[in-house]
C-alpha positions, 0 to 999 in steps of 0.5 A: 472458537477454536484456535489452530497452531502456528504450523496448522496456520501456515499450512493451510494458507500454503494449501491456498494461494489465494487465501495467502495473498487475501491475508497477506493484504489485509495484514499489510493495510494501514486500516483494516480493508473491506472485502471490496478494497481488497478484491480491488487491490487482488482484482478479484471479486469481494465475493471470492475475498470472503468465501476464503477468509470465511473458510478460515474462521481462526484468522479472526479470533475475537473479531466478526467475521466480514457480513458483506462487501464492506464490512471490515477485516481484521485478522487476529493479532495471534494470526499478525504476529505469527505473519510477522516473523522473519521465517513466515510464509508470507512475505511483508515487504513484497506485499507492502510493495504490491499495495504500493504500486496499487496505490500508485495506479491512481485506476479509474476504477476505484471508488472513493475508499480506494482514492482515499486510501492510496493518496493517504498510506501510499508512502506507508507502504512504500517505505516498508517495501524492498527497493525494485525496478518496478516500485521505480517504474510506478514511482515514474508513472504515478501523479500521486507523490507530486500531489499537494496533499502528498508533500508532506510524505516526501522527506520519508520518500526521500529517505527511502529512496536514498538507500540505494544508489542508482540512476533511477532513484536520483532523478526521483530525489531531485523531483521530490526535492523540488517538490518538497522545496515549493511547498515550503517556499508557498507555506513561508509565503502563506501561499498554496501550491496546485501541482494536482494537474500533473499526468505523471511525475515525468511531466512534472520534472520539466516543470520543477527543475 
């Protein structure tokens, strides 16, 4: 298969915006992402998501091309590193944070690879984000980072949000602190914690503190 230059790349992702972002989050992922997945994380249909990618076989080098909705995507480690630079057309850390908020959402919609998915690598793509109000909001809305299967996450959550110094962030801290805290208390104990039936992380302060 024939093999396009940096700029050749750049070029024509820039000529099609939603070729960009398809690769920008099949990038981004922790495990390579089905058409489906990332027509889910996009909200468009996985139909669409390999029409573009099949339009730029290059983006796979060695790798198959995806057959169908669950096939995995692997873009080519030429294709990563080149999206990788500082310099590149694709932004990573804007992108981690669109997956994070995704993940977030805990939709009704999603199927079981996306639930998976997002209680698994949420804190993944958040640490790799750019601190924003709207990472805020979702933290604030979202039940998944007090879930039981999510503590362990917590202290690198910690971490993150402690960079910045503002209101929003240490009320998040003092929740996942406490979070954090009884999970410990209930392992030192040999107990288990449920704090699965929470709405949002709100409802959850009221619990906690």
């Amino acid at each position: 298969m024939s093999q396009l230059a940096g700029p050749q790349v750049s070029d024509h992702l820039a000529s099609n915006s939603q070729l960009c972002s398809i690769v920008a989050v099949a990038v981004v992922f922790y495990r390579a992402p089905s058409p489906l997945q990332i027509g889910h994380v996009l909200d468009i249909s996985w139909e669409d998501v390999r029409r573009n990618l099949l339009s730029m076989p290059e983006l796979f080098g060695s790798f198959d091309l995806p057959e169908d909705y669950y096939s995995e995507v692997h873009i080519c480690h030429r294709v990563r590193n080149l999206l990788s630079q500082p310099d590149s057309l694709v932004n990573l850390p804007k992108w981690h944070a669109f997956v994070a908020r995704w993940c977030l959402r805990s939709n009704a919609n999603y199927d079981a690879r996306d639930i998976f998915y997002a209680n698994d690598f949420w804190a993944h793509h958040l640490c790799r984000s750019r601190p924003s109000q709207d990472l805020w909001d979702a933290l604030r809305r979202s039940p998944v980072p007090c879930r039981l299967n999510s503590h362990a996450m917590l202290p690198s959550v910690i971490e993150w949000l402690e960079t910045v110094d503002v209101d929003d962030c240490r009320e998040l801290i003092s929740i996942y602190r406490n979070c954090y805290r009884q999970r410990l208390a209930a392992l030192a104990a040999g107990q288990s914690v449920n704090l699965v039936g929470f709405t949002s992380v709100s409802i959850g302060l009221s619990n906690l503190l």
